[in-house]
C-alpha positions, -999 to +999 in steps of 0.1 A: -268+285+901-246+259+881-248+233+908-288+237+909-295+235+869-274+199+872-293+187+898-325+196+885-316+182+849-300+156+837-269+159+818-287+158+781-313+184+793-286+207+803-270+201+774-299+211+749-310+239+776-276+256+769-279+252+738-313+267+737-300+296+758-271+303+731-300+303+704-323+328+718-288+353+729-280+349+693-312+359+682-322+383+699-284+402+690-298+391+652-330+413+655-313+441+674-286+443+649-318+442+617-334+469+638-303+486+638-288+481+603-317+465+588-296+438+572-287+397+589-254+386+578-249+357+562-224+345+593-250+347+617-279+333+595-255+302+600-247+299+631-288+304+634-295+276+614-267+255+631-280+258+666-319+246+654-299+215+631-278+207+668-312+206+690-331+185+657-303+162+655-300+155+692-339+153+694-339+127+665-308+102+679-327+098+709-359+091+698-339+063+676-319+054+707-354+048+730-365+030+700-337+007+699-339-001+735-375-009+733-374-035+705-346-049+714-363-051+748-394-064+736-374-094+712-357-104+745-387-106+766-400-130+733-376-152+735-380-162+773-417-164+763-412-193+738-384-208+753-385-208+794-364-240+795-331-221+794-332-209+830 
């Protein structure tokens, strides 16, 4: 089962799916222990909000990373446009 989630994702998607997975087992032991006791402690509240903050902050650096890599892209591809006489 490992061997086929790697091949079918890349390494960042297994990453965040694992993550992912480790959220919703951790929430759904949160609503079975409010059923239960009808209190969420403070701990798991946490480690809730910690898991959403790791998939955001992943999310974020690699929508800054692709942007990166397209203008800095695009600024090469300008300067071979306005100056061809360096090849």
């Amino acid at each position: 089962m490992k061997e086929f989630m790697k091949s079918c994702l890349s390494l960042n998607e297994y990453r965040i799916s694992a993550l992912i997975i480790g959220y919703f087992i951790t929430l759904l032991t949160t609503m079975y222990q409010y059923i239960q006791t009808g209190i969420v402690d403070q701990n798991v509240q946490n480690i809730l909000l910690t898991f959403i903050y790791i998939v955001g902050g992943i999310q974020v650096s690699n929508h800054i990373k692709e942007y990166a890599m397209t203008k800095s892209s695009n600024e090469a591809m300008r300067i071979e446009e306005r100056d061809p006489s360096d090849k």
